[in-house]
N, C-alpha and C positions, 0 to 999 in steps of 0.2 A: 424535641431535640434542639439543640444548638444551632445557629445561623451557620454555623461552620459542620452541620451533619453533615456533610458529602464527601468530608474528610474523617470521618470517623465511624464511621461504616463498620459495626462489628460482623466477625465471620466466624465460621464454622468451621473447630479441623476436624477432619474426614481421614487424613492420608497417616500410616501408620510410619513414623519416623522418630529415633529415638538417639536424640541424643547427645553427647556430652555435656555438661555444664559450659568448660572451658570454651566451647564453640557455637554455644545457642543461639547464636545470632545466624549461624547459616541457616537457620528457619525461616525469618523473617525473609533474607540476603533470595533465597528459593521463590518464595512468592510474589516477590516483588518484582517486576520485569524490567526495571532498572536493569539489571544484569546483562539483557540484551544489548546495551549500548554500552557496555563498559568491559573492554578489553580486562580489564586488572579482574573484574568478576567473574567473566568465563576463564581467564588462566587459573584463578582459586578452586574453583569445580575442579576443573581437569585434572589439577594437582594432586585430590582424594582417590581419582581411579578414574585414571587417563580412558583405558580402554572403555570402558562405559561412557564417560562423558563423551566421546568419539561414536558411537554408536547411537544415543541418542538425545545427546545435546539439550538435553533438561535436566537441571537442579532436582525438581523435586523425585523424578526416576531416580538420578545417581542415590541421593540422599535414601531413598529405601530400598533401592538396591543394596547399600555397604553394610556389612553385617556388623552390629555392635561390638564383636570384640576386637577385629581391627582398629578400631581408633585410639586404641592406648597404643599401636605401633604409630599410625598417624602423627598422636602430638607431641610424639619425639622427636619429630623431624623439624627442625628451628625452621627453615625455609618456610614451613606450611603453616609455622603459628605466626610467623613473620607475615605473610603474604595474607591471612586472616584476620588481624589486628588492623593492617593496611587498609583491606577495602573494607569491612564493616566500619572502620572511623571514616572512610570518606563518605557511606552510605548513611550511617547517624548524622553527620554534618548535613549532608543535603538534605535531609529531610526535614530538619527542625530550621538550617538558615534560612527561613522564608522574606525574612525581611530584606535580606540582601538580593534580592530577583530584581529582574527588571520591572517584572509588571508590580511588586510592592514597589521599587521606587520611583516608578510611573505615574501609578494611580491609588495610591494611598487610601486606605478605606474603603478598598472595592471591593466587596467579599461573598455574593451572591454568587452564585456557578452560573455558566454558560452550560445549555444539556446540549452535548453535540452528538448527533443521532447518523446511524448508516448500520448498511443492509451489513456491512463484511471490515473487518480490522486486520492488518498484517501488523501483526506487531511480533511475533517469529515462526519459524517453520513447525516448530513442535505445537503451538497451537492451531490448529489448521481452523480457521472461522474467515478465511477470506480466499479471494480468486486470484485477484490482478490489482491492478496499477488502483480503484478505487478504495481498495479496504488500504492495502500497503500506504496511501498517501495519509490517510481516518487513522492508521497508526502513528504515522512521521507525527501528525496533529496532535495527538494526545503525548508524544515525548518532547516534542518542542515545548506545549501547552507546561507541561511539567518542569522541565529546564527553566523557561519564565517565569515562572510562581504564578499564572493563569488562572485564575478559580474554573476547574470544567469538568464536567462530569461525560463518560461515553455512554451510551446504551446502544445496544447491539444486540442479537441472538447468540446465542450457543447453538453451535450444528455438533451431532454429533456424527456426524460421518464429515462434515466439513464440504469442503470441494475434492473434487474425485483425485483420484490418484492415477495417473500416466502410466503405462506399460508401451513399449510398441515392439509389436510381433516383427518376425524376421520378413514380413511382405511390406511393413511399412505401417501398418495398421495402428490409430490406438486405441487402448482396451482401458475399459475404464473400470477404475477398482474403490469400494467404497470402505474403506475399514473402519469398525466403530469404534470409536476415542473410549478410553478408558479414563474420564475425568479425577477420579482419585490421584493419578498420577501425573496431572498438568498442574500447570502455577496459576489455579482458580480455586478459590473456594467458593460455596453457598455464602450468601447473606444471611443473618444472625439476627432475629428480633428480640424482643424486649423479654420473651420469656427465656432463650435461648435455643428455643426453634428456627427454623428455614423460615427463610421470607417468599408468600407464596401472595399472587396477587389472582385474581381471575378477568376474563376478558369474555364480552359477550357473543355467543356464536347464536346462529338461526337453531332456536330451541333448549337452547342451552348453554352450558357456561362452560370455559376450558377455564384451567389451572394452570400459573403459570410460577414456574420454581426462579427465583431472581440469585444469580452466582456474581461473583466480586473478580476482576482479573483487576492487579493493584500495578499501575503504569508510573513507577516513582512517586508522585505524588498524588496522580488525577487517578481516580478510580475508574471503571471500567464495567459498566449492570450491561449482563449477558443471561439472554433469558432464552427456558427450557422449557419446553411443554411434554418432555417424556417423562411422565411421571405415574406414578400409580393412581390416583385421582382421576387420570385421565380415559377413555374410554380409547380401545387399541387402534382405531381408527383417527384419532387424534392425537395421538402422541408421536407419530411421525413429522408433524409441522416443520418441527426444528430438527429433521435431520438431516437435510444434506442444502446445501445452496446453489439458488438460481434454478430450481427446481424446475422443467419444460411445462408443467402442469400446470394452467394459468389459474384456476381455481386454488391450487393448492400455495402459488406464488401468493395470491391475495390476502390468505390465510396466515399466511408467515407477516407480510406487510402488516395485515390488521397484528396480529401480538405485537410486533417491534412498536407501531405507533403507538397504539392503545395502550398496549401494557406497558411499555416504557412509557408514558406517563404516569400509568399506574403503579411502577415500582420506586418513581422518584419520590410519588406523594408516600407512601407505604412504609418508605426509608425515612421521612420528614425532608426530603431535599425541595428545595424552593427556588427555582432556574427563576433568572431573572431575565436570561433571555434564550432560547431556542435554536438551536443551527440544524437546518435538515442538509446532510451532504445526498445533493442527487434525490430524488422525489420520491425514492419508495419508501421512507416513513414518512409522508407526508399525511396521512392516516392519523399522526399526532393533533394537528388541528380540529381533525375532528371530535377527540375526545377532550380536548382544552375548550374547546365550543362548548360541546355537551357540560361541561363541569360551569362552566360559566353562565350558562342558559338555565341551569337547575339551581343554581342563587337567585336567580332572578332578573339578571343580567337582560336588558334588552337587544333583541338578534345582533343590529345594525353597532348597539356597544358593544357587545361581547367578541364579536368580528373586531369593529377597531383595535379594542383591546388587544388579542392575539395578536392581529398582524402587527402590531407594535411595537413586539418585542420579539420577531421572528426575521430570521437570515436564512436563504436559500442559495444556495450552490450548484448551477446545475453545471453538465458536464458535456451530457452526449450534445455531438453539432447535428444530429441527421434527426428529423420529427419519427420515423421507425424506431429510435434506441428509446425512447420514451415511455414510458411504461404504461399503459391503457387497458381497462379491460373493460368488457363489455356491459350494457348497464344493466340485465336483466342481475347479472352476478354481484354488483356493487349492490343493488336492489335487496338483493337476496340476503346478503350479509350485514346492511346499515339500513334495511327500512324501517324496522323498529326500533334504531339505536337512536339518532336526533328527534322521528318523529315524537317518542315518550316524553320529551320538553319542549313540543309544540312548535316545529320546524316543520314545514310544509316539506316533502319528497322534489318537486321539485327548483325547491330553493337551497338547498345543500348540496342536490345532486350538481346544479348549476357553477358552485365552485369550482369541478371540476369539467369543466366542458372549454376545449379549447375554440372554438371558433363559431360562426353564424352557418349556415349549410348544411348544419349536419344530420338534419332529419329531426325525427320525435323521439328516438330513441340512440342519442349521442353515446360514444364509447366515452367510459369517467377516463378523464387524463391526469395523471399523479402531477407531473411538471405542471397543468395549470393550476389543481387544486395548490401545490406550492407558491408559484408565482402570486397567485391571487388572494394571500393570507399571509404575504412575507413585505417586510419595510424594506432590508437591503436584500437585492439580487445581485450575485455576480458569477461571474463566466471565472476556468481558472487560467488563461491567458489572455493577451492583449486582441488576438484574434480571433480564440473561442468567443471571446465578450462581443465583436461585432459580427461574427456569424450568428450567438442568439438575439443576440438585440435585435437583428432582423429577424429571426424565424418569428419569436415573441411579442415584436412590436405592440402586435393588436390587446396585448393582455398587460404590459406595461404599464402604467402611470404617464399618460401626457402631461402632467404638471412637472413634471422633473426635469432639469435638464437632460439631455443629452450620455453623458457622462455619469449620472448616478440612476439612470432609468437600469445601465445594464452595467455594476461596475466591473472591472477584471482586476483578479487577485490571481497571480502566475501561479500557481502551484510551487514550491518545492521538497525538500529533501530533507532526511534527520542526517546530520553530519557522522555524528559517531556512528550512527548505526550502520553506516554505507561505505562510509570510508575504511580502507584497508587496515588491514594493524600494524605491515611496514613502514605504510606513509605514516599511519599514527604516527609510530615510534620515531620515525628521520624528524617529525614537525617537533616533537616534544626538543628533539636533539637544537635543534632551529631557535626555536620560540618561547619556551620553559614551558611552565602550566598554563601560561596564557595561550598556547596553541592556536586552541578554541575562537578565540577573542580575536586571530592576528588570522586566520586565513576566513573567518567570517563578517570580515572588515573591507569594506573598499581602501580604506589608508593601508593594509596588508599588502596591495598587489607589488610594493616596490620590493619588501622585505621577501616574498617568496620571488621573484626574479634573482634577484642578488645570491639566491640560494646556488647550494654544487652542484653543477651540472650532473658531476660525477655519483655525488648520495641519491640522488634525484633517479639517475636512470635504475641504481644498483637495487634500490627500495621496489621503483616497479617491475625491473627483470625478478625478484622475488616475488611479487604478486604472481608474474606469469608464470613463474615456475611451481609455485603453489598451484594456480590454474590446472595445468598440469597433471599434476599428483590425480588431483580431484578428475579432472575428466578420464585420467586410463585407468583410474578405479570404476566410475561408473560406465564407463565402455566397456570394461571386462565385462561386469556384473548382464550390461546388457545383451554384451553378443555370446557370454554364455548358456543364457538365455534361449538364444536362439538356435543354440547345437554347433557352433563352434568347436574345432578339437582343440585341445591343448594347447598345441603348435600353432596355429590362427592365434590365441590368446595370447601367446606373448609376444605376438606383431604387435599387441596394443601398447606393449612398455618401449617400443620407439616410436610410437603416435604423437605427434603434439609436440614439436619443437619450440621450446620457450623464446630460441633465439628468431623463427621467423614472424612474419607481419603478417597480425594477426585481427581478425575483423569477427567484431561479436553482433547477433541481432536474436533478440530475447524478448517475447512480446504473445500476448493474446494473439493466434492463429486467425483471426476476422479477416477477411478475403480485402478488406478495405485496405491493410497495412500492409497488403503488396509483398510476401515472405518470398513468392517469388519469380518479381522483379529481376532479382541478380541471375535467377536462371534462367532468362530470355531467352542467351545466346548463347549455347553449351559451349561451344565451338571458342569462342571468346573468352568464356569461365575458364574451362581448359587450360589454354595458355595463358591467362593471367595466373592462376596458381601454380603448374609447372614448369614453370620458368626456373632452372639449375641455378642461376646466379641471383635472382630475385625472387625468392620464392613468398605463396601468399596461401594462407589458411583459416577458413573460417569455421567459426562455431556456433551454433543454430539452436534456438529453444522453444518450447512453446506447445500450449493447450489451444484447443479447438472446443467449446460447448457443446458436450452432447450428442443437444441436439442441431449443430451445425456441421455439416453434412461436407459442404463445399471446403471449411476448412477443414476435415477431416483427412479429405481427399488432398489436398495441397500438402498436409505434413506428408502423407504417406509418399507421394512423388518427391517430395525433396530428399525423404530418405531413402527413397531407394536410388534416386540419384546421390546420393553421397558415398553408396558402391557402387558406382559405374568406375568403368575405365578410365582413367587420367582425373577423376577427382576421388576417388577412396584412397584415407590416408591423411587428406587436406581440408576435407569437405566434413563435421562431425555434427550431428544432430542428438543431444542431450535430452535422455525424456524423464519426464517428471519436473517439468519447472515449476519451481517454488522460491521462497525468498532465498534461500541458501543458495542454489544453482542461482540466484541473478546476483547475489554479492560478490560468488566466484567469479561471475563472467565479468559485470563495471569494475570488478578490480584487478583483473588479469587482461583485458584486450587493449589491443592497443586501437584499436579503430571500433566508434559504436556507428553501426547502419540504421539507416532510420528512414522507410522508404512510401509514405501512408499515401493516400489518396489526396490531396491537397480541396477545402479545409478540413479535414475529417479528423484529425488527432486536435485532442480537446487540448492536452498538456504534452505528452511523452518525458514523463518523469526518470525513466530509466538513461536517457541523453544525460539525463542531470548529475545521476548518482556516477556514470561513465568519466565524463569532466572534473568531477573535482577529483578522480582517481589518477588523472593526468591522462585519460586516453581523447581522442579528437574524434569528434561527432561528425559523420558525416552525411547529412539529412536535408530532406525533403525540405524547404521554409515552410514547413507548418508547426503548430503547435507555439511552443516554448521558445523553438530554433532563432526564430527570426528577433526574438530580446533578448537570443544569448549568443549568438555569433558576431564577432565582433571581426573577423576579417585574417583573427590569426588561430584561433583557438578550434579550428576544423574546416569544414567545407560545406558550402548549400550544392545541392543536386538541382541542377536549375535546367530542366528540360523545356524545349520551347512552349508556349502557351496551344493547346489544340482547342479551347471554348467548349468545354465539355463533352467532348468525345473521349470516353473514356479510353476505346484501345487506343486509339492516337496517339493520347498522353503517355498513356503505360509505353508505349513505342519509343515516345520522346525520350523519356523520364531515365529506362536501362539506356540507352546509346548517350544521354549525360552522365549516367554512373559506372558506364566503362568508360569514356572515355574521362573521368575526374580519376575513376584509382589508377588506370592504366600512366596517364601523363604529370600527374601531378601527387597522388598519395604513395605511391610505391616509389617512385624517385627519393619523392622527400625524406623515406624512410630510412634509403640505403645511401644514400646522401652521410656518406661518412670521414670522419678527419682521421691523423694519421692512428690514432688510438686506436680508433674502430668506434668512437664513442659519436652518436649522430648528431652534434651540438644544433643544428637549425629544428630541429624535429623535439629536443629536450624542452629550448624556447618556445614551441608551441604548447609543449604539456605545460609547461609552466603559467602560459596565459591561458591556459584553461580552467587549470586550479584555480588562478589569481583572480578571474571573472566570473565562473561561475559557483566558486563555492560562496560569495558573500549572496551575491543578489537569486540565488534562486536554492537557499536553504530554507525549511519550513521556520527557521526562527523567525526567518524574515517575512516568510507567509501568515504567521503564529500574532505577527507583532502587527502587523497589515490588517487584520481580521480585529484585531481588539483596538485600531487606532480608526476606523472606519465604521466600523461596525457593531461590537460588541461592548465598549466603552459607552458611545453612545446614545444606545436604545437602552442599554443598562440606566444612566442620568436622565434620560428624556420622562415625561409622563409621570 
């Protein structure tokens, strides 16, 4: 194939959809998940058959869903061939102007892909292949990567049941529901080889060989290899691998690991794709090494060269701050599963095993560690904030490179955010009214922050009270649906259509359930909660999200007490706990609140990227200085919750921590808020959304993460060697 196969990737159609000439490009417009980030593309959808698009918010469902002989009434309607002409020419432009990208007029000539590898992708709610804040950010990656004209290829799994699905019972409980994906009807096809078959690669297991089916999700420009092992080849026992994620079963976790690393290398070689360099996000495909080893060991490659090699063209990312989030498992099991894979090219057991071994102490029979197998086979490491960077740098130290300085031993790359994807569609739309088509360009700009200041106070507030009011809509739809659920009468149910006043001060906190990130903090002091939300003249209402794993027991137990405290006395009404969070419930909420809470155990948030997506929506962060916080607070653009220092006593600090975060919303967020001139309009409080916009959507957008990675890193080790 071509140096440029990674972009030409033929597929497979599977999905039964038929139709017009006139509009054949909603084919392509369906598979392509560009559409996710382009307001003009989901309004096109909608247009075909609102009610369906409303129900389940995929192209390729609507598209066979519509029955062929409605669309001779469809392309009557000027509006609809208007609005079709419109975005397929914007989507044909983008795809073929490669030359005008930043990374073509960057780096000129650079045309090798970067394989960037991770356990989970959010790239939208209707593909379910991800959990939280790691796949969701491994998405942002791949739509910036695509916006820059990046050469990059994803690889990832396909789950077919995905990550579970949230119910919670009327005691507070959540139930976890696993429904299986009907892939015919997502925006993925199979990969297509040379004869016009499936691209099927296989991966060695103890005894035997699993099959694995390699599928295409097509990200604008960067392609996206998602692999499947339920397949008929496979014996029934093995075909569950890839069906649900983060699996409690450590054996069965390993097994997923070995396909992602293994086979995704095996499916880029299979495709003809030739990565010039490597990026593991987070250490469970770190398992890639291994099989880049093996392939280089069986040329002939000398051990100590064929290591060089590798690590020379490899980027690692690690994430979790605590040596527990780490991935390890024990060695009789990595035994079991790689004793004959390196030893067949004449690697001693315990010389490969040793890759992975974090430290000296640890006996004869060392747990394998993913994060050191990475660290120890990777040229750049970095943390993805300035803090995470020096919390691993220490845990790490002992496996780092003492030759390096300081500063590139452990560098930090902040994490950020895809703009479009996160951003509202009424800010879209007031920024278009502002800035033309250069939007984009003008609030992704540090020279931007004058022009959005100077902006109307007035469009400004009017743009987000419609966010919240949107907000709105959406949560006493899904508080019906929930408390019907729960045996509610009628009369109960439409207490829910005055739930949720857009006009009061409103506080969002949306996050993986981990007992570390503190959910609940704010309910320390009921007594205090209390009267901070039913206050007649100042009133205050928060909205609450979030999964708990499994099998994580403590956070389990933490949702079910906040929800049943959100019906107690003097907080039901104010207090709303949303289940099922997913990416849709978190667009809703950073684009409707007006306060995001942020309360983790200090340093334990690597990034807290939802802070991010919050701020540039105009709402004020009001958070712990961990994470992200402390490079994006700038003094007006929200608040640090700054509890006195307890030296590691955790209740102490937790003690600290709520008596700073009532007393910051009690004297200084809810003042601010109601802080109003003779309009009613809150001009000191607009001034702050506005520098929030103005400073956090330049410096902590993934373009700027996207651009950070190929100017440090990927650029490079790309020219090096």
């Amino acid at each position: 194939m071509s140096e440029r196969a990674w972009q030409e990737i033929p597929r497979l159609d599977i999905a039964d959809i038929d139709l017009p000439r006139q509009v054949g490009g909603l084919y392509e417009l369906a598979y392509n998940l560009w559409w996710t980030w382009s307001s003009r593309a989901r309004h096109l959808f909608s247009l075909i058959d609102s009610r369906t698009w409303a129900l389940y918010r995929n192209p390729v469902q609507l598209l066979i869903n519509f029955d062929r002989h409605h669309w001779n009434e469809k392309l009557e309607e000027e509006s609809f061939r208007d609005a079709y002409h419109e975005v397929y020419g914007t989507f044909e432009r983008y795809l073929v102007e490669t030359d005008a990208t930043w990374f073509a007029r960057t780096y000129p000539g650079e045309d090798r892909p970067v394989a960037y590898f991770c356990m989970e992708f959010g790239l939208h709610q209707c593909l379910s292949i991800y959990s939280g804040g790691l796949g969701v950010l491994a998405g942002d990656h791949l739509k910036s990567a695509s916006d820059l004209g990046l050469p990059l290829v994803g690889v990832g799994l396909l789950y077919h049941q995905g990550y579970f699905r949230q119910n919670i019972d009327a005691d507070g409980r959540q139930q976890h529901i696993y429904p299986d994906a009907d892939f015919s009807r997502l925006p993925i096809r199979p990969a297509a080889g040379p004869t016009g078959r499936g691209v099927f690669v296989t991966v060695p297991f103890p005894d035997r060989e699993i099959q694995v089916r390699v599928w295409v999700a097509q990200v604008g420009r960067v392609p996206l290899l998602l692999l499947d092992t339920d397949v008929p080849q496979n014996d029934s026992a093995d075909r569950p691998i890839t069906a649900s994620l983060y699996t409690p079963g450590r054996e069965m976790r390993l097994a997923q690991e070995l396909v992602l690393g293994v086979g995704g290398v095996r499916a880029l070689a299979a495709l003809g794709i030739e990565p010039r360099v490597w990026h593991m996000n987070e250490g469970h495909s770190a398992f890639l090494q291994f099989e880049r080893l093996r392939v280089a060991l069986a040329a002939g490659r000398p051990y100590e060269e064929a290591l060089g090699e590798l690590r020379h063209h490899s980027v690692f990312t690690t994430h979790t701050p605590v040596p527990a989030g780490n991935e390890v498992f024990e060695a009789a099991l990595v035994r079991k599963y790689f004793g004959g894979f390196l030893g067949g090219v004449g690697v001693a057991e315990d010389r490969w095993r040793a890759l992975g071994r974090n430290g000296e102490g640890e006996g004869d029979e060392p747990p394998f560690n993913m994060t050191a197998l990475a660290l120890r086979t990777s040229a750049r490491v970095n943390g993805v904030s300035k803090l995470n960077a020096e919390v691993a740098a220490r845990m790490w130290a002992h496996l780092l490179p003492e030759t390096l300085p300081d500063a590139e031993r452990m560098r930090a790359i902040t994490n950020g955010v895809h703009l479009s994807t996160w951003l509202g569609v009424e800010l879209q739309e007031l920024f278009f009214r502002w800035f033309g088509e250069r939007w984009h360009q003008v609030l992704g700009s540090e020279t931007g922050r004058i022009a959005i200041l100077d902006g109307s106070d007035e469009q400004l507030w009017e743009a987000h009270l419609a966010q919240k009011r949107r907000l709105a809509r959406f949560l006493r739809a899904r508080l019906r649906r929930q408390f019907a659920r729960h045996g509610l009468s009628p009369d109960e149910l439409r207490v829910v259509e005055t739930m949720f006043d857009p006009e009061v001060l409103t506080l969002g906190f949306a996050r993986r359930f981990a007992t570390y990130k503190r959910a609940g903090l704010l309910f320390s002091d009921l007594d205090r909660l209390r009267a901070l939300v039913d206050r007649a003249e100042r009133p205050v209402q928060i909205v609450l999200a979030g999964k708990a794993h499994p099998a994580d027991r403590a956070g389990q137990e933490l949702i079910a007490s906040i929800f049943r405290l959100s019906q107690s006395e003097g907080l039901k009404g104010r207090v709303f706990f949303v289940e099922d969070y997913d990416m849709r419930v978190g667009r809703q909420l950073v684009q409707g609140v007006d306060v995001w809470l942020n309360t983790p155990r200090r340093p334990l948030e690597a990034s807290g990227t939802s802070g991010m997506k919050a701020g540039m929506n105009g709402a004020l962060n009001c958070s712990i200085a961990d994470g992200w916080w402390p490079e994006g607070h700038s003094g007006q653009n929200g608040w640090v919750i700054a509890g006195k220092d307890c030296g590691g006593d955790e209740a102490a600090q937790d003690r600290e921590d709520a008596l700073a975060l009532y007393q910051l919303l009690e004297l200084e967020v809810v003042p601010a808020f109601h802080d109003r001139g003779g309009n009613g309009l809150p001009r000191a409080w607009v001034r702050r959304m506005k520098e929030a916009i103005a400073t956090i959507a330049p410096r902590f957008s993934s373009d700027r993460m996207v651009r950070e990675y190929a100017d440090t890193a990927y650029v490079p080790l790309a020219r090096s060697g």
